[in-house]
C-alpha positions as CSV (number, residue, x, y, z in Angstrom):
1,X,137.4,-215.7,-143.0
2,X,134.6,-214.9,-145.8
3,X,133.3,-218.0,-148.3
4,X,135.2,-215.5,-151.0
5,X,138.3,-215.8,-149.1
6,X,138.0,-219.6,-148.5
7,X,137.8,-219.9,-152.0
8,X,140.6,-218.0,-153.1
9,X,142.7,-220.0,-150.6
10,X,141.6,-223.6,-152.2
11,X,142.5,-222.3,-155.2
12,X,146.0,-221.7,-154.5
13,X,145.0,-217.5,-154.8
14,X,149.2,-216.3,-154.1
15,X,148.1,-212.7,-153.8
16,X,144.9,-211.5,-152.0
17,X,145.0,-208.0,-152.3
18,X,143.3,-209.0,-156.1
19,X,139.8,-209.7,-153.8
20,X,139.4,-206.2,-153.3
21,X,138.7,-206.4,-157.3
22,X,136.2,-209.2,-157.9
23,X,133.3,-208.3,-159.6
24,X,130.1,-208.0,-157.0
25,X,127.0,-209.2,-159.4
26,X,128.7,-212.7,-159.2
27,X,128.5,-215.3,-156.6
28,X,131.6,-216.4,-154.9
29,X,132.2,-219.2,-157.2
30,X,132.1,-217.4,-160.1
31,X,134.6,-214.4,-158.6
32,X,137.0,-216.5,-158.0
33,X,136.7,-218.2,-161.7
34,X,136.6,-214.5,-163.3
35,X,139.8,-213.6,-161.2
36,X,141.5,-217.1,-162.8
37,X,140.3,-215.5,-166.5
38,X,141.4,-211.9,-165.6
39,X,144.7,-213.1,-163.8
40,X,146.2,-216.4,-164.6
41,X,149.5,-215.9,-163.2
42,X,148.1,-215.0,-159.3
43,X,147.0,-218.8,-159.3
44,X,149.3,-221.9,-159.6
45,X,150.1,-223.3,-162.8
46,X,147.7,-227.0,-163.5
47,X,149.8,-230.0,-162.8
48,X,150.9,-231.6,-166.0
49,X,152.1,-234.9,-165.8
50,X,154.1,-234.6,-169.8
51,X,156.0,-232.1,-168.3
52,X,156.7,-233.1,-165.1
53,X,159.8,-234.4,-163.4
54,X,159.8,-238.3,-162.3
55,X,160.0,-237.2,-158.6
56,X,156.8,-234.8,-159.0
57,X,154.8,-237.1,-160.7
58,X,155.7,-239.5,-158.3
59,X,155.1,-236.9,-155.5
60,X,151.5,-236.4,-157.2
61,X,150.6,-239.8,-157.1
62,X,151.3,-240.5,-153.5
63,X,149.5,-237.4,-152.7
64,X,146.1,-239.1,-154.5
65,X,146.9,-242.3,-152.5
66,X,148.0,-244.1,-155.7
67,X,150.2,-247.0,-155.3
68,X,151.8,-249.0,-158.0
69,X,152.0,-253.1,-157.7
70,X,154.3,-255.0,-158.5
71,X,154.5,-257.5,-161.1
72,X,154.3,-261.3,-160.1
């Protein structure tokens, strides 16, 4: 698996076959943020926490290790 590939997969990239369109006179990095300009919709939407049900957002807290005390 290329570093281009790897990349794509971190950032959630749903269809590949858009790698065969990257633009070459950038680095890796910067493909994979032209391809995120070009073509919102191949990438997951940004988790927003306004919009969110209570189970996702509690979901998304556990997932950053986030844990809630409880009052004395």
């Amino acid at each position: 698996m290329s570093t281009l590939e790897q990349l794509a997969a971190q950032a959630g990239l749903k269809d590949t076959t858009l790698l065969q369109c990257v633009r070459t006179d950038l680095p890796p990095v910067g493909q994979i943020a032209d391809l995120k300009q070009r073509y919102p919709a191949a990438f997951p939407a940004p988790f927003d926490a306004r919009t969110a049900t209570k189970a996702d957002y509690e979901a998304r807290l556990k997932e950053m290790g986030y844990r809630r005390r409880s009052p004395m």
